[in-house]
LUMLUMDREN-2810 file (N, C-alpha, C; in Angstrom, 1 decimal):
<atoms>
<atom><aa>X</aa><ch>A</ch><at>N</at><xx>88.6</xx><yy>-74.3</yy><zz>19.0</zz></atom>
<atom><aa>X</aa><ch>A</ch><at>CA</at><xx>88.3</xx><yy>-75.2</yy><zz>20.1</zz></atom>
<atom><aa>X</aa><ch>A</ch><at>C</at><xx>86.9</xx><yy>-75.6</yy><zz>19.9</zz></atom>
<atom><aa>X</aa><ch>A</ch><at>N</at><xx>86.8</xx><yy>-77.0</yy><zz>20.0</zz></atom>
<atom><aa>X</aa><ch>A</ch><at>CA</at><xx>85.1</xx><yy>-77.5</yy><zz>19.9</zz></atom>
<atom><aa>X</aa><ch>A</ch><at>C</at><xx>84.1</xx><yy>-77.2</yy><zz>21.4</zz></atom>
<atom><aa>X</aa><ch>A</ch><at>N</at><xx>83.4</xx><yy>-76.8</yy><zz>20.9</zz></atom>
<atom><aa>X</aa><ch>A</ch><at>CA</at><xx>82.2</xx><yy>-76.6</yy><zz>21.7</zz></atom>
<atom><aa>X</aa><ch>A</ch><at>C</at><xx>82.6</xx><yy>-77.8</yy><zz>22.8</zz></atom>
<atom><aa>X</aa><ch>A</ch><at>N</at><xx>82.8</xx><yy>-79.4</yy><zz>22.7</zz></atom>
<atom><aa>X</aa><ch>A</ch><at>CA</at><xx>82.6</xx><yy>-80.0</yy><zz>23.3</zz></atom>
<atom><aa>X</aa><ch>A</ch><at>C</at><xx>83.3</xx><yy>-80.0</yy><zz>24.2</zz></atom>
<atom><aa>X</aa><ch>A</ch><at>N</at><xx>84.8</xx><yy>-79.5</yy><zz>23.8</zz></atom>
<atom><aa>X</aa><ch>A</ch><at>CA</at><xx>86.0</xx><yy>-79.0</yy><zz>24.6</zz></atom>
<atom><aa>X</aa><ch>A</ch><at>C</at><xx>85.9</xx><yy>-77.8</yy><zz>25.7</zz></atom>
<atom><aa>X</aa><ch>A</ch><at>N</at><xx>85.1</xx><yy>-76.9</yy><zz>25.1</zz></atom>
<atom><aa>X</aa><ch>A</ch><at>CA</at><xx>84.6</xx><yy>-75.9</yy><zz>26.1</zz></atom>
<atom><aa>X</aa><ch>A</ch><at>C</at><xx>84.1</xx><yy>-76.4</yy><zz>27.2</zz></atom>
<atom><aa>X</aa><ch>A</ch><at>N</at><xx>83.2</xx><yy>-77.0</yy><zz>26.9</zz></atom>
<atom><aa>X</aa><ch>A</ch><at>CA</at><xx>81.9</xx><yy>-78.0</yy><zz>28.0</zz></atom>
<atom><aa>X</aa><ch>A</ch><at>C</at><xx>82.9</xx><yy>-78.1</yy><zz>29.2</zz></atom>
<atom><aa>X</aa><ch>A</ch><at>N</at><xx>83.5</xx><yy>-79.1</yy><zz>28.3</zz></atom>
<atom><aa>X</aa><ch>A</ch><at>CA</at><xx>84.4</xx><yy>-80.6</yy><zz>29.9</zz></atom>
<atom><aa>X</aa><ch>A</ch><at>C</at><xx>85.4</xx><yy>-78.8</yy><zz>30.6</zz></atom>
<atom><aa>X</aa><ch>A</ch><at>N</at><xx>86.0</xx><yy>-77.6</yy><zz>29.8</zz></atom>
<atom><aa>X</aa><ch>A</ch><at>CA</at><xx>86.9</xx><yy>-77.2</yy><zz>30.4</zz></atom>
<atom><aa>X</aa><ch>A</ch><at>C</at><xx>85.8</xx><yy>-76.5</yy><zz>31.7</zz></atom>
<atom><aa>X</aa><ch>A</ch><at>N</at><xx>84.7</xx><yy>-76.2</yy><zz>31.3</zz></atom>
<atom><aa>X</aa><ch>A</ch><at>CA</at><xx>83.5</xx><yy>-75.3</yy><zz>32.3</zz></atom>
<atom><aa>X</aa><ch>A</ch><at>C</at><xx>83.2</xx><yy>-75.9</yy><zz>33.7</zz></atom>
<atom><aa>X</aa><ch>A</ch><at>N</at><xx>82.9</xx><yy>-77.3</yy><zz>33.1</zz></atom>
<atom><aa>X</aa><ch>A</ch><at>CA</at><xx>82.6</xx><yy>-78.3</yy><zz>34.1</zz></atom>
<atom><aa>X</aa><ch>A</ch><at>C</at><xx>83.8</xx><yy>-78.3</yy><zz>35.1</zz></atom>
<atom><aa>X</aa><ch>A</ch><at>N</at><xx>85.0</xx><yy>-78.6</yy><zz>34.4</zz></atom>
<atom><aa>X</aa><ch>A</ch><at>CA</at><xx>86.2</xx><yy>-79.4</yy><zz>35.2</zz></atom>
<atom><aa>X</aa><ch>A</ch><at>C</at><xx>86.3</xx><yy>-77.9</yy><zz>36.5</zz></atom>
<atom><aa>X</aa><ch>A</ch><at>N</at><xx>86.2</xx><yy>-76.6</yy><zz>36.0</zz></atom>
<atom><aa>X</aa><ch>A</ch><at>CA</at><xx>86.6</xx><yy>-75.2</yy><zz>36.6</zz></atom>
<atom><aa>X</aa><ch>A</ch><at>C</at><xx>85.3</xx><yy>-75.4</yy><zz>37.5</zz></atom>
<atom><aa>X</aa><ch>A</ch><at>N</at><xx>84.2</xx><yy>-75.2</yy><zz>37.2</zz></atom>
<atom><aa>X</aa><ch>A</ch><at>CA</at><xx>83.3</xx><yy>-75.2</yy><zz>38.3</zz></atom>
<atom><aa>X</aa><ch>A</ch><at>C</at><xx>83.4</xx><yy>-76.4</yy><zz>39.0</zz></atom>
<atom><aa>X</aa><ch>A</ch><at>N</at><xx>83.7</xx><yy>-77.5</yy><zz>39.1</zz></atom>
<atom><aa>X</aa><ch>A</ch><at>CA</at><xx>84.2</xx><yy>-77.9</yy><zz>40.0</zz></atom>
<atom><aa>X</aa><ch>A</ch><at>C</at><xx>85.1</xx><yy>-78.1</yy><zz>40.9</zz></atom>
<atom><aa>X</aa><ch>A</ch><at>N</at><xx>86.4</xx><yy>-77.8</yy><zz>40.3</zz></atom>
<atom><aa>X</aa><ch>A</ch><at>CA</at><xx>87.7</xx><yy>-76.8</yy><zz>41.2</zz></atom>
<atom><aa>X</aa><ch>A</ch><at>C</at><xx>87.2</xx><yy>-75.9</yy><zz>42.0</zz></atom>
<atom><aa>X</aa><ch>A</ch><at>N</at><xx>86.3</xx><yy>-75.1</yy><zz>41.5</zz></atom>
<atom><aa>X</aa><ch>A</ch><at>CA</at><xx>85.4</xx><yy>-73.7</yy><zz>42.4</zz></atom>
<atom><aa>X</aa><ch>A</ch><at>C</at><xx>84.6</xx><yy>-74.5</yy><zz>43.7</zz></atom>
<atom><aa>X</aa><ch>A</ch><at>N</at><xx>83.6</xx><yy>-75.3</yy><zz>43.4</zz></atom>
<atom><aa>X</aa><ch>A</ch><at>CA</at><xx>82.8</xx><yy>-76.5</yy><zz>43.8</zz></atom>
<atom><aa>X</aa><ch>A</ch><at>C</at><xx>83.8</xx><yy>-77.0</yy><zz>45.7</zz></atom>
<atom><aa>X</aa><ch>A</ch><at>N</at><xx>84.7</xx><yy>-77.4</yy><zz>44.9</zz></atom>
<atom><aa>X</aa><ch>A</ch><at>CA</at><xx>85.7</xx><yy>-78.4</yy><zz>46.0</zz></atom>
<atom><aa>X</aa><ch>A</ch><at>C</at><xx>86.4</xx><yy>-77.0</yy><zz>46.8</zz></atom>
<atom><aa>X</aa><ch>A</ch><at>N</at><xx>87.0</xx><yy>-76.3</yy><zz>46.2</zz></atom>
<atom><aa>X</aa><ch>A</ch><at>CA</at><xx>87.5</xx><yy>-75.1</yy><zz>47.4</zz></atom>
<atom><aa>X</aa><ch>A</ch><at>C</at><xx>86.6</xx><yy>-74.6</yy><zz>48.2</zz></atom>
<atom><aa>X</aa><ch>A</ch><at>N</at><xx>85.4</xx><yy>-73.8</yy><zz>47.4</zz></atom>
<atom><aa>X</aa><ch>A</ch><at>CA</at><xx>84.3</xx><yy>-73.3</yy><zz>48.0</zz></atom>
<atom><aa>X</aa><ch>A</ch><at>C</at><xx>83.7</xx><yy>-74.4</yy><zz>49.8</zz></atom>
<atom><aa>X</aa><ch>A</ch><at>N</at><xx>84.1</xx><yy>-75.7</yy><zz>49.3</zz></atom>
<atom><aa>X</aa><ch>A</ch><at>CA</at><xx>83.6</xx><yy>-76.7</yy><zz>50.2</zz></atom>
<atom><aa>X</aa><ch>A</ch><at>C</at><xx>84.6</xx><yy>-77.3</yy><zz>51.2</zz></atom>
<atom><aa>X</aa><ch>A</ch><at>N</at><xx>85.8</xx><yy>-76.8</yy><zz>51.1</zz></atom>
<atom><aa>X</aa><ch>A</ch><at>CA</at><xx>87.2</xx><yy>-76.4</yy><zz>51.7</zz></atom>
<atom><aa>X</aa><ch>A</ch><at>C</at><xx>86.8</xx><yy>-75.4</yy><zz>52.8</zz></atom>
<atom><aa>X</aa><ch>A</ch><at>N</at><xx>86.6</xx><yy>-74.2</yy><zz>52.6</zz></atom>
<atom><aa>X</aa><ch>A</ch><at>CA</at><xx>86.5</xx><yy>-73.0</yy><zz>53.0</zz></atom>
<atom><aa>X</aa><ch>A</ch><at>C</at><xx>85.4</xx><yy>-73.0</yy><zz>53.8</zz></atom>
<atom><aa>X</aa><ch>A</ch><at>N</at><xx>84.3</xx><yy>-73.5</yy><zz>53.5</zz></atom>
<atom><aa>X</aa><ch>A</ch><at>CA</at><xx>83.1</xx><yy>-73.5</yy><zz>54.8</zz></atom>
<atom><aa>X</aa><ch>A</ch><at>C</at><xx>83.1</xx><yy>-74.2</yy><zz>55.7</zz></atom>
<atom><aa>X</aa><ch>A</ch><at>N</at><xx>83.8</xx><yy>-75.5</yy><zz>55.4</zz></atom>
<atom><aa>X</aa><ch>A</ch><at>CA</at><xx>84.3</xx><yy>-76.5</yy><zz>56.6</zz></atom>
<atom><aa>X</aa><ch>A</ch><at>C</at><xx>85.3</xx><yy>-76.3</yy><zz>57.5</zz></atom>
<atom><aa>X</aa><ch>A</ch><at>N</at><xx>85.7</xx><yy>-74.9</yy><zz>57.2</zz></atom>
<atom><aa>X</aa><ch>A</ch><at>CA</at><xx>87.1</xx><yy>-74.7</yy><zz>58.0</zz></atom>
<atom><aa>X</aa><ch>A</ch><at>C</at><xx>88.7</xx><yy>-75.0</yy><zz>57.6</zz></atom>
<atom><aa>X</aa><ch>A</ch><at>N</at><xx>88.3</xx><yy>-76.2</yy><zz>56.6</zz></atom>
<atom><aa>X</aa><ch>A</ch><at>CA</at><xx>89.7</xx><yy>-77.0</yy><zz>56.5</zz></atom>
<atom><aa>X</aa><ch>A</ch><at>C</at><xx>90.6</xx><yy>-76.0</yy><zz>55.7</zz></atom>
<atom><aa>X</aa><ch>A</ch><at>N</at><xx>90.5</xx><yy>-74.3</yy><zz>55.6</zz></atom>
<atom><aa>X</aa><ch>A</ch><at>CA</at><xx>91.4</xx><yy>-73.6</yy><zz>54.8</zz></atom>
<atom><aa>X</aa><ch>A</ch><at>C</at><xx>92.2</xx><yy>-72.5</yy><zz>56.2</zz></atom>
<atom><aa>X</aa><ch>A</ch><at>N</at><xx>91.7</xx><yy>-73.1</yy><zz>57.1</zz></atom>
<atom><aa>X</aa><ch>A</ch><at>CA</at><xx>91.8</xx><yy>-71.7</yy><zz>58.1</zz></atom>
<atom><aa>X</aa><ch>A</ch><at>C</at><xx>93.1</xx><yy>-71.6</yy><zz>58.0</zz></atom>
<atom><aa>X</aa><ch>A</ch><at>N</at><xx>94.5</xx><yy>-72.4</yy><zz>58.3</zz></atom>
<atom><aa>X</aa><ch>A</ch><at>CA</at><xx>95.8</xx><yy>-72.5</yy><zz>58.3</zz></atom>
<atom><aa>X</aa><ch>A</ch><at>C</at><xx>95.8</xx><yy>-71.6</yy><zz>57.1</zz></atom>
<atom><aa>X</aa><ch>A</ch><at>N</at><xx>95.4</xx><yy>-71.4</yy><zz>55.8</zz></atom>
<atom><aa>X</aa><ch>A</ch><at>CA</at><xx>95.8</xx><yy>-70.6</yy><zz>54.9</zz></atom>
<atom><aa>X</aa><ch>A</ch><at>C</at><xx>95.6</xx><yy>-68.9</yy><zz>55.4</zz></atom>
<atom><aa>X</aa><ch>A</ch><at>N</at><xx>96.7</xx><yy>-68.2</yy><zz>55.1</zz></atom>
<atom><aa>X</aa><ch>A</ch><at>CA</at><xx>96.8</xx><yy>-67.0</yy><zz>55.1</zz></atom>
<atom><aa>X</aa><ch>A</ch><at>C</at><xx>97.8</xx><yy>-66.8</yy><zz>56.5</zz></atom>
<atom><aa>X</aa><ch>A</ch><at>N</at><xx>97.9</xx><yy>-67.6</yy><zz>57.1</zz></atom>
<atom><aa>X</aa><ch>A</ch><at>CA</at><xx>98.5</xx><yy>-67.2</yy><zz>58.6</zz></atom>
<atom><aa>X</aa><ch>A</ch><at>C</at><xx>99.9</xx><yy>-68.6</yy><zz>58.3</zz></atom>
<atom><aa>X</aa><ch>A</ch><at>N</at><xx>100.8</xx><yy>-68.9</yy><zz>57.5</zz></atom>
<atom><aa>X</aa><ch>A</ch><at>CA</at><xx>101.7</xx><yy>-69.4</yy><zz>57.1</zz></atom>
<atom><aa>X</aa><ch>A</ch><at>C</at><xx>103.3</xx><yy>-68.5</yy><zz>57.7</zz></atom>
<atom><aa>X</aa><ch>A</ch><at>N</at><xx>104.4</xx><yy>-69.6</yy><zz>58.1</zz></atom>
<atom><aa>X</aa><ch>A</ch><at>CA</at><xx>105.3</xx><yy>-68.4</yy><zz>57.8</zz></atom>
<atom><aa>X</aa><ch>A</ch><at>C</at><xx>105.9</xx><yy>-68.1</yy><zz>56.5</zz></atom>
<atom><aa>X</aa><ch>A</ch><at>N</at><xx>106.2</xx><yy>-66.6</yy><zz>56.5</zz></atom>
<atom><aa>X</aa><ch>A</ch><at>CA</at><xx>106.5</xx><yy>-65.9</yy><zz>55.4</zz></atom>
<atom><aa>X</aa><ch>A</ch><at>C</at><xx>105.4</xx><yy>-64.6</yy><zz>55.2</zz></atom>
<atom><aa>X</aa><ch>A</ch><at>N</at><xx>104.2</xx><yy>-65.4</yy><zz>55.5</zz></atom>
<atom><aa>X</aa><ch>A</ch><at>CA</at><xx>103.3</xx><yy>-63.9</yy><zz>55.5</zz></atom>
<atom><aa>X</aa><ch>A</ch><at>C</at><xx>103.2</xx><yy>-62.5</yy><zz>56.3</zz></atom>
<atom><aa>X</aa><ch>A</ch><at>N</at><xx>103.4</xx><yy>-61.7</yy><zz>56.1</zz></atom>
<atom><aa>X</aa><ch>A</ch><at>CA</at><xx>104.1</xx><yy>-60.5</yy><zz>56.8</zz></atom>
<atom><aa>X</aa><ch>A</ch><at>C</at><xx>102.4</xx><yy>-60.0</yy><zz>57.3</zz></atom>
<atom><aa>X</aa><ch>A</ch><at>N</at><xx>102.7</xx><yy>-59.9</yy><zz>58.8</zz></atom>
<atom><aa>X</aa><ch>A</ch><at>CA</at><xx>101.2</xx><yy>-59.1</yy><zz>59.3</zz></atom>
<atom><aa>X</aa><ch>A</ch><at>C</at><xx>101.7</xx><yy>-58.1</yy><zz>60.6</zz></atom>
<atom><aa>X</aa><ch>A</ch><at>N</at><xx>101.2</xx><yy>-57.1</yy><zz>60.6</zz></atom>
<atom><aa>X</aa><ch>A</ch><at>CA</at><xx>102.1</xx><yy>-56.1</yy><zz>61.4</zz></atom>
<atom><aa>X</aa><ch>A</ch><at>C</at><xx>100.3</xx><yy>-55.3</yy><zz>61.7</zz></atom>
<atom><aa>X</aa><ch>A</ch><at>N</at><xx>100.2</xx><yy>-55.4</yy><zz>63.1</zz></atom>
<atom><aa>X</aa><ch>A</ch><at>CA</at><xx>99.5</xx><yy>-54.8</yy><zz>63.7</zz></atom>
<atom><aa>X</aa><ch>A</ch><at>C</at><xx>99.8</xx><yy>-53.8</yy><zz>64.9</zz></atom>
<atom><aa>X</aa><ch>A</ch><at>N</at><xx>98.7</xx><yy>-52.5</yy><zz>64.9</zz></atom>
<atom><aa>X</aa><ch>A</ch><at>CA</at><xx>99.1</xx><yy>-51.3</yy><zz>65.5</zz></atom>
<atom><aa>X</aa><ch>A</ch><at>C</at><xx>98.2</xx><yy>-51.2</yy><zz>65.9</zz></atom>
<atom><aa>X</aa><ch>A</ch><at>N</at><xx>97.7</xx><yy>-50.6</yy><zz>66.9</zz></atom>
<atom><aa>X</aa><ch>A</ch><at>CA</at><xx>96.7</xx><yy>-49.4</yy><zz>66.9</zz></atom>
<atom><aa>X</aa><ch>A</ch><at>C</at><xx>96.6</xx><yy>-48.4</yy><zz>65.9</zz></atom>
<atom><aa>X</aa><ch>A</ch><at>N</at><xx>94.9</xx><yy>-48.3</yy><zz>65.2</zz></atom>
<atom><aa>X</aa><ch>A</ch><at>CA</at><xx>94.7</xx><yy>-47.6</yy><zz>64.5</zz></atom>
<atom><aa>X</aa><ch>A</ch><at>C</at><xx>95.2</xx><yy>-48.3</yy><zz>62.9</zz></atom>
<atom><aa>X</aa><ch>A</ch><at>N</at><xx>96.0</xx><yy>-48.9</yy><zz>62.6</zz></atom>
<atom><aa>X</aa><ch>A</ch><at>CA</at><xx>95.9</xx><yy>-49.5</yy><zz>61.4</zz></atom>
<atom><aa>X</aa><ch>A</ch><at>C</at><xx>96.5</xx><yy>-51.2</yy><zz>61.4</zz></atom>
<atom><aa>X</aa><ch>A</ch><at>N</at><xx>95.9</xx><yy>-52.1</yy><zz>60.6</zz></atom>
<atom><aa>X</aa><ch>A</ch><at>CA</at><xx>96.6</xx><yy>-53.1</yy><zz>60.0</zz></atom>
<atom><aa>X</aa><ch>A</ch><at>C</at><xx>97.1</xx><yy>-53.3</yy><zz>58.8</zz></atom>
<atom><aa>X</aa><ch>A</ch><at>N</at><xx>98.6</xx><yy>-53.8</yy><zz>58.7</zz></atom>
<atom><aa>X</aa><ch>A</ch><at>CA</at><xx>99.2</xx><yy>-54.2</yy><zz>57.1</zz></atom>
<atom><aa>X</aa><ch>A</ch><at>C</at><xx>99.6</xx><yy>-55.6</yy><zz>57.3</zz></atom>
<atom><aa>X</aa><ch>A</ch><at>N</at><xx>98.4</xx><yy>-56.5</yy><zz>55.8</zz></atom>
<atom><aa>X</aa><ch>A</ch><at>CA</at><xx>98.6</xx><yy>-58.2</yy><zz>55.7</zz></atom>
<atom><aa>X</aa><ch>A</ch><at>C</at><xx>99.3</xx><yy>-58.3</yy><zz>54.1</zz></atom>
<atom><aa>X</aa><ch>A</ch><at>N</at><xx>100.3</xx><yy>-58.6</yy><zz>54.4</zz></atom>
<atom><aa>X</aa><ch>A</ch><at>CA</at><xx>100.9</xx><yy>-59.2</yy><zz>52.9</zz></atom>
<atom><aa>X</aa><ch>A</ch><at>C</at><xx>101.4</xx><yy>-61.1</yy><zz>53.0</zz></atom>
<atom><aa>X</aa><ch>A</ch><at>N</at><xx>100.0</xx><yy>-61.4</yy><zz>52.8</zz></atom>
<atom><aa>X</aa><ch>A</ch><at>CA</at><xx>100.4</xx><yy>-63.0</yy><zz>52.2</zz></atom>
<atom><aa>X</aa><ch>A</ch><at>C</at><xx>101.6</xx><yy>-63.2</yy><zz>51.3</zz></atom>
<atom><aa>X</aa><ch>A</ch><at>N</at><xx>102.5</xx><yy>-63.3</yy><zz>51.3</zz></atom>
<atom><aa>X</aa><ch>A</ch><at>CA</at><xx>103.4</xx><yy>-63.7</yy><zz>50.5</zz></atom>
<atom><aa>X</aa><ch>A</ch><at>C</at><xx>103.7</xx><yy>-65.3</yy><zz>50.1</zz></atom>
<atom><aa>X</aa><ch>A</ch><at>N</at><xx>103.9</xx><yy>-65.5</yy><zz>51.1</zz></atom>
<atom><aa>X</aa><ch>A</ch><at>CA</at><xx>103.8</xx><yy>-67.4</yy><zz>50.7</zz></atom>
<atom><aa>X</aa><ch>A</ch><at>C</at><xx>102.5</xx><yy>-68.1</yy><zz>50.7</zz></atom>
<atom><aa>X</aa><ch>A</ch><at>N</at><xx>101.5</xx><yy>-67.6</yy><zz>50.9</zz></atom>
<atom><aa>X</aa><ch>A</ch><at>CA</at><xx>100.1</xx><yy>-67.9</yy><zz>50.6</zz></atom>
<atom><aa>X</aa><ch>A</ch><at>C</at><xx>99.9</xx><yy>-67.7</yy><zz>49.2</zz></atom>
<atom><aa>X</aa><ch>A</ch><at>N</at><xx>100.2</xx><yy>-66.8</yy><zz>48.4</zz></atom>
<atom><aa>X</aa><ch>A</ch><at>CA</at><xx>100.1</xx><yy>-66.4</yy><zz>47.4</zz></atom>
<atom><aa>X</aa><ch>A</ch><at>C</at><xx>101.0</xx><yy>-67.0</yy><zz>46.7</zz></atom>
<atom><aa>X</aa><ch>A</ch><at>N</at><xx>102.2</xx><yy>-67.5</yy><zz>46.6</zz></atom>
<atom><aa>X</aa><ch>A</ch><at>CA</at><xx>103.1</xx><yy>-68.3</yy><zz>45.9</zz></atom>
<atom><aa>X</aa><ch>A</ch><at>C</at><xx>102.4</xx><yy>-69.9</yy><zz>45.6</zz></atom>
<atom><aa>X</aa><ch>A</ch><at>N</at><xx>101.6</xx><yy>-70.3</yy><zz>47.2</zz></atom>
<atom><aa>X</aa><ch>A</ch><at>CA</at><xx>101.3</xx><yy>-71.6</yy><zz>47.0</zz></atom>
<atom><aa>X</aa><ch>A</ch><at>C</at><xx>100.2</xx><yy>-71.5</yy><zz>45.6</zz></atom>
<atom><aa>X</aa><ch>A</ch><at>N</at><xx>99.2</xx><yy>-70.4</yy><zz>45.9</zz></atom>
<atom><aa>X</aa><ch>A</ch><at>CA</at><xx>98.0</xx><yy>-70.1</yy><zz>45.3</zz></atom>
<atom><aa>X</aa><ch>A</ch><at>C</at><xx>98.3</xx><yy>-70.0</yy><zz>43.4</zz></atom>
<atom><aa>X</aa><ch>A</ch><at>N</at><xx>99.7</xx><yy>-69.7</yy><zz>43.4</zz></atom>
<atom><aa>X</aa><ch>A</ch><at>CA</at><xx>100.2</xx><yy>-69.3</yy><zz>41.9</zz></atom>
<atom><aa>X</aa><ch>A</ch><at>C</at><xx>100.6</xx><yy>-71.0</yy><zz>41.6</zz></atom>
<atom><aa>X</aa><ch>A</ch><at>N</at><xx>101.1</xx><yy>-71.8</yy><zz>42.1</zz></atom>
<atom><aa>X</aa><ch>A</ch><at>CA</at><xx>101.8</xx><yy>-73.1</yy><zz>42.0</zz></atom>
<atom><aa>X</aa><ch>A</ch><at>C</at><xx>100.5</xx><yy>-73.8</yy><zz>41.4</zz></atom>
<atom><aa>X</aa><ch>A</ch><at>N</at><xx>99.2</xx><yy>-73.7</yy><zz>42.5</zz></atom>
<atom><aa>X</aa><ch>A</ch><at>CA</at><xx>98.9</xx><yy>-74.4</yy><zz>42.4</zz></atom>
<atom><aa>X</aa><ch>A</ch><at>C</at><xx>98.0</xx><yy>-73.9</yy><zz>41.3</zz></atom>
<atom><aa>X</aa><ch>A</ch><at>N</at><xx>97.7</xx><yy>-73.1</yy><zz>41.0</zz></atom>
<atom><aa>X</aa><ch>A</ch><at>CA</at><xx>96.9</xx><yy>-72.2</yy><zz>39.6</zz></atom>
<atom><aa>X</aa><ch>A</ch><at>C</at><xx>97.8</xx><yy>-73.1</yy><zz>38.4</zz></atom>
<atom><aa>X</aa><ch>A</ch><at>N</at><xx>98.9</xx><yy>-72.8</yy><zz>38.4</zz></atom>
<atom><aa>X</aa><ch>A</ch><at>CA</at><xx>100.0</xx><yy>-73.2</yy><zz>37.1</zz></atom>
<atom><aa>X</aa><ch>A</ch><at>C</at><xx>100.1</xx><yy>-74.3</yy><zz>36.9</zz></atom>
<atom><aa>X</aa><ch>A</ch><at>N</at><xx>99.8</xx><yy>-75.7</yy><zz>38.1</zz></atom>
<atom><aa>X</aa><ch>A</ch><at>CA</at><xx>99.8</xx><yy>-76.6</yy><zz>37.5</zz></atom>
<atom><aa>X</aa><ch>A</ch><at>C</at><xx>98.3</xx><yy>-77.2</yy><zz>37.4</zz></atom>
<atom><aa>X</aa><ch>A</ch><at>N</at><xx>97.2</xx><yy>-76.6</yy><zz>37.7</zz></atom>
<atom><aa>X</aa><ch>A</ch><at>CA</at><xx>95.9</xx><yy>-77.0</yy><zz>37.7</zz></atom>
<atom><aa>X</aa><ch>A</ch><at>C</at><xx>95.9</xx><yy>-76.8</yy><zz>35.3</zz></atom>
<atom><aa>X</aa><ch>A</ch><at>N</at><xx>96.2</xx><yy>-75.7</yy><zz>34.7</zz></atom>
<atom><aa>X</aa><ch>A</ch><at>CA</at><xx>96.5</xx><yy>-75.2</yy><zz>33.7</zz></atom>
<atom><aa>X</aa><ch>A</ch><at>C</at><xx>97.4</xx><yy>-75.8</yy><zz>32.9</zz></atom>
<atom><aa>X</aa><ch>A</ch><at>N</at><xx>98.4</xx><yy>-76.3</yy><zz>33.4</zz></atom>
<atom><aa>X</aa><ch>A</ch><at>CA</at><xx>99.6</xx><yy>-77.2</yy><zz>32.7</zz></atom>
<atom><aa>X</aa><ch>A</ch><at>C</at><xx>98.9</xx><yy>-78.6</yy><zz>32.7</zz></atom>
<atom><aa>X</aa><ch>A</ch><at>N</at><xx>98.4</xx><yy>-79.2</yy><zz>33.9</zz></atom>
<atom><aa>X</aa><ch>A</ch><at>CA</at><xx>97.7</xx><yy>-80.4</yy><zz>33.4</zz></atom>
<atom><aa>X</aa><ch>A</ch><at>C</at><xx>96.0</xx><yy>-80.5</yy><zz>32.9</zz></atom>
<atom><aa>X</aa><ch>A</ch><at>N</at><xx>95.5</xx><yy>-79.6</yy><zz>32.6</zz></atom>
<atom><aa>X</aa><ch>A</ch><at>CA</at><xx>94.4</xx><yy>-79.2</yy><zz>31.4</zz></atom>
<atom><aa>X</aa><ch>A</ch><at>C</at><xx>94.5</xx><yy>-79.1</yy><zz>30.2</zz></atom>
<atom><aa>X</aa><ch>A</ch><at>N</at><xx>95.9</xx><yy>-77.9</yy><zz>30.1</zz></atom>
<atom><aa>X</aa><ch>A</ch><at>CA</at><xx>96.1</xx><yy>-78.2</yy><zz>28.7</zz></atom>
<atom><aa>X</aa><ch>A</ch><at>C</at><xx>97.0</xx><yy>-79.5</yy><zz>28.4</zz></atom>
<atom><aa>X</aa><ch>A</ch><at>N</at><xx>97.9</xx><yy>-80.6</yy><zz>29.5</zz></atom>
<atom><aa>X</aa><ch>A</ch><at>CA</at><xx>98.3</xx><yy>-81.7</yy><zz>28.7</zz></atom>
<atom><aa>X</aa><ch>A</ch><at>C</at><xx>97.0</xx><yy>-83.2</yy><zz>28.4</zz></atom>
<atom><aa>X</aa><ch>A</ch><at>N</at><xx>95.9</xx><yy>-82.8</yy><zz>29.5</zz></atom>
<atom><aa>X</aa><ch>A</ch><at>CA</at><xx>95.0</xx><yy>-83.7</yy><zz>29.5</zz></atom>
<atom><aa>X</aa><ch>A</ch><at>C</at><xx>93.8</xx><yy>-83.8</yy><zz>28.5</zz></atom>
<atom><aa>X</aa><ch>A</ch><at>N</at><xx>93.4</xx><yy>-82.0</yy><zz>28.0</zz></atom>
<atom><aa>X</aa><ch>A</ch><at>CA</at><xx>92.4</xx><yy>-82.1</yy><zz>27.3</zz></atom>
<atom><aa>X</aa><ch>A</ch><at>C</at><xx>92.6</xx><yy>-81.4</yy><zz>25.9</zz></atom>
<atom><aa>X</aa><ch>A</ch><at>N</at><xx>93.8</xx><yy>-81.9</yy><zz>25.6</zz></atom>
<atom><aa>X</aa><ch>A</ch><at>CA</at><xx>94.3</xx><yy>-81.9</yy><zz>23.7</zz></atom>
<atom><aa>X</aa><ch>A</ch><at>C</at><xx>93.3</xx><yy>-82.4</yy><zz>22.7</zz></atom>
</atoms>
């Protein structure tokens, strides 16, 4: 892989990071994690959180962030 190719893939990722990170402080992620499907079961004395379909979205959108990288920067 060229150096130059590395570059654009560093840039394009720190900005993905860049735009979520700026997601998240604004609030606009709060709906994430409290979806239905995610299993949250609270007691006295302990909590168990299993994001399950939070994590499905987070895999989707991982897979195709990667699928169109590798079809865009050949």
């Amino acid at each position: 892989m060229a150096p130059v190719q590395i570059g654009r893939i560093i840039v394009l990722v720190g900005l993905l990071v860049t735009m979520v990170g700026l997601l998240v402080w604004s609030g606009a992620l709060n709906w994430f994690g409290r979806l239905p499907g995610d299993i949250r079961i609270q007691k006295p004395g302990y909590r168990v959180y299993v994001p399950w379909v939070s994590l499905v979205i987070v895999s989707t959108l991982f897979n195709l962030v990667i699928w169109l990288g590798r079809r865009f920067l050949r």
